[in-house]
N, C-alpha and C positions, 0 to 999 in steps of 0.2 A: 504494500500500500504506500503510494507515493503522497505524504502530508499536503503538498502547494497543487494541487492535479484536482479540478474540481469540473465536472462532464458536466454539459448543458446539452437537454434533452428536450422531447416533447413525446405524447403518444397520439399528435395527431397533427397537422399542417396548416400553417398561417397562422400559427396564436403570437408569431412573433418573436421565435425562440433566440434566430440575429440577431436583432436589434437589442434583445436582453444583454446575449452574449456582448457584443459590443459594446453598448453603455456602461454595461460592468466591468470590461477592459478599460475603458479608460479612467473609471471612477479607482480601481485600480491602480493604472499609471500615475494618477494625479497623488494619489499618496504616495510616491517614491517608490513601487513597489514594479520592477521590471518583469513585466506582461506579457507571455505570449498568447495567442488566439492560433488555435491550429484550427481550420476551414475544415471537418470530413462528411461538406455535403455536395457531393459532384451536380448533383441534378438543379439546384437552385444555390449554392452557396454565395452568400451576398454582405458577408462580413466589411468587406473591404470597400465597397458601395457607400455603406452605412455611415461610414466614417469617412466618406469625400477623400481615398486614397487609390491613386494609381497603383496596377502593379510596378513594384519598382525593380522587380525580379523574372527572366523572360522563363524560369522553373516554378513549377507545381510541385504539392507534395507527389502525385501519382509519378510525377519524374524522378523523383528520389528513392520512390519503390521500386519503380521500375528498373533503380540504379543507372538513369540517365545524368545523374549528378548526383551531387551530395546532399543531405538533409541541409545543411549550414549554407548551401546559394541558396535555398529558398526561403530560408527565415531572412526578413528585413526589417527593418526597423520603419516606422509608421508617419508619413510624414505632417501629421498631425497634432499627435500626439508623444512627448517627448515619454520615451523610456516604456512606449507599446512597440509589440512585435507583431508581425503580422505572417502566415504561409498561405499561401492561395490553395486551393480544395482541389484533388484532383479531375481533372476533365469528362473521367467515365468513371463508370463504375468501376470495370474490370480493374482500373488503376489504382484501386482502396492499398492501402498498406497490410500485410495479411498480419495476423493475430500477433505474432512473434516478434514482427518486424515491428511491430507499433509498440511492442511493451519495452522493445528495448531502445526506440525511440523517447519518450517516456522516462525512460529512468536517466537516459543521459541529461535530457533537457531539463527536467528535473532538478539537475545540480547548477545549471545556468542560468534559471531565473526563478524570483523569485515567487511567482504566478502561472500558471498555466492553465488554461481552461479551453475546453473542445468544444464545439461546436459538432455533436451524431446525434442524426437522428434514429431514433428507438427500430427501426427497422434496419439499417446500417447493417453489415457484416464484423464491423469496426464498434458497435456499441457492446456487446459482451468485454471483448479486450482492453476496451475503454474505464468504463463501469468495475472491473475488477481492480486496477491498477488505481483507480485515483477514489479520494480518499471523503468525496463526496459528490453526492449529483444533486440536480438541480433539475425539476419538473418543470417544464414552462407549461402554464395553461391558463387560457379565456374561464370567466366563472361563468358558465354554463353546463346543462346537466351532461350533453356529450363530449365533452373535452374533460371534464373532471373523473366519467365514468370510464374512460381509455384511461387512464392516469391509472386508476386502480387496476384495471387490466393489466395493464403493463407491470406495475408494482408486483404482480400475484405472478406473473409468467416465469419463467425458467430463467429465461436472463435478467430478469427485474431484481429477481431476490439476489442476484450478486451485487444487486447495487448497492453501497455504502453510505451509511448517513441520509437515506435519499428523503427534500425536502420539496414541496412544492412551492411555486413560484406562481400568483395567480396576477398577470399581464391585465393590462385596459379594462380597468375595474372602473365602473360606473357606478355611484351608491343608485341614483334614483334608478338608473335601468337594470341594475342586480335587486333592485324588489320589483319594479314590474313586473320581471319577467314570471317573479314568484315562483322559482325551479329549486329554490334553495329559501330556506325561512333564515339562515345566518351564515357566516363564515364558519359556526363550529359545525353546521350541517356538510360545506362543506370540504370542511377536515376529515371527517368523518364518512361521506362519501368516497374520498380520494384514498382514505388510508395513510394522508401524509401528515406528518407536521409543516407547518406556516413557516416559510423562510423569509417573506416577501409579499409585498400587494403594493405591485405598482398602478399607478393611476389612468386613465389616458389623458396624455399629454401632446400637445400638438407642434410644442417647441423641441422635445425630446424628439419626435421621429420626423422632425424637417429639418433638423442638426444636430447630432449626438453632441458632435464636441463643444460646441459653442454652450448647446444645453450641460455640460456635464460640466465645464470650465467656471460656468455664472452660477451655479448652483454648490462647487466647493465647498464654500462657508455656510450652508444651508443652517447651522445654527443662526446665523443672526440674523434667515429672513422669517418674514409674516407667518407664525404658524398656521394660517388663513391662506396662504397663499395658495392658489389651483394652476396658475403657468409655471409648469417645473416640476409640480408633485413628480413625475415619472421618473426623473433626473433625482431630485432629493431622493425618492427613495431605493433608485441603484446605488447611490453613496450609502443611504444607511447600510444595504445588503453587503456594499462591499469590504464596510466595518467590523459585521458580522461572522461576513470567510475572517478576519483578519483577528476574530478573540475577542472583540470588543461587542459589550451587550448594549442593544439599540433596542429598545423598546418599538412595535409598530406604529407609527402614526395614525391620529383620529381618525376612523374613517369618516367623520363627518367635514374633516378637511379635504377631504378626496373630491 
């Protein structure tokens, strides 16, 4: 089990599992803590989008599997973000890193920074080998009854229960549209749906997914802003969460600030 190796997941598509991963990388960075983001989703991965950064690298990780170069041309530094790293995802499928090769990817990287976080999605050939190695996961999911009930799914499956520490992360929380929709009487409903403990409730935010980094940058000292404040909640609360990976206890924010 690698301590700094924390897998960002989902058990279903579009609840914005990127954008997580990313905003938590920089929130990350911005605390002195050197960041990488490894891509392992070929089919959509958008890591680098997110965060307004060219490839700076003409290598993918599928190339470094492939052993068309070395793991180390494809790790770059982000030109964003000071002290984020960034690998691009490979191109196909067939180009995944297989089991072996990733854990001992992993363990080297491991001693090189101080952060590492994946970016597999739960279908992945790469999330078993993922999921065993690092030393906690992260559920990304919409608070809805079908995104929360794959969440338990996945949790119960074969490769779920290798997961470590696993915490859910519930993305684009709306108070008044999470009781309209009336799917859920509270957040203990659903905890207890999902099967997970609460790592997170980020808000929707509209400054957070039209700029991570500007949003993650202006929100830093979230201590000294409005505890009222609704532009940012998304951003303030990837900083809380990423106090959180970090040791340090953050109480959830009101959700009647959300």
């Amino acid at each position: 089990m690698l301590a700094n190796v924390t897998v960002l997941s989902a058990a279903k598509g579009g609840v914005g599992k990127s954008l997580i991963t990313a905003g938590l990388g920089c929130a990350l960075a911005l605390r002195q803590q050197e960041t990488l983001l490894l891509d392992l989703n070929p089919l959509c991965g958008d890591i680098s989008f997110f965060l307004a950064a060219s490839p700076l690298s003409p290598y993918h990780l599928g190339d470094a599997a492939q052993e068309r170069c070395d793991l180390s041309d494809v790790i770059v530094p982000s030109e964003t973000v000071e002290g984020l790293f960034l690998a691009q995802p490979p191109s196909r499928l067939d180009e995944l890193p297989k089991a072996s090769q990733l854990t001992t990817w992993l363990t080297s990287l491991s001693a090189e920074f101080d952060q590492i976080l994946l970016d597999v999605p739960a279908k992945s050939p790469c999330f078993l080998p993922a999921v065993s190695a690092a030393s906690r996961t992260l559920l990304v999911s919409t608070p809805d009854k079908l995104s929360i009930t794959n969440c338990d799914r996945l949790r119960t499956s074969e490769a779920g229960r290798q997961m470590r520490d696993p915490r859910l992360v519930l993305n684009r929380f709306h108070r008044r549209r999470f009781w309209e929709m009336e799917e859920f009487s509270d957040l203990d409903a659903v905890i207890d749906e999902s099967g997970l403990q609460l790592a997170a409730v980020i808000p929707e935010d509209r400054t957070l997914s039209g700029s991570i980094v500007s949003a993650m940058e202006r929100t830093l000292s979230y201590e000294t802003l409005p505890f009222q404040q609704k532009a940012g909640g998304g951003a303030i609360a990837l900083h809380c969460l990423s106090k959180r990976l970090l040791g340090v206890r953050v109480p959830l924010r009101d959700l009647d600030a959300l």
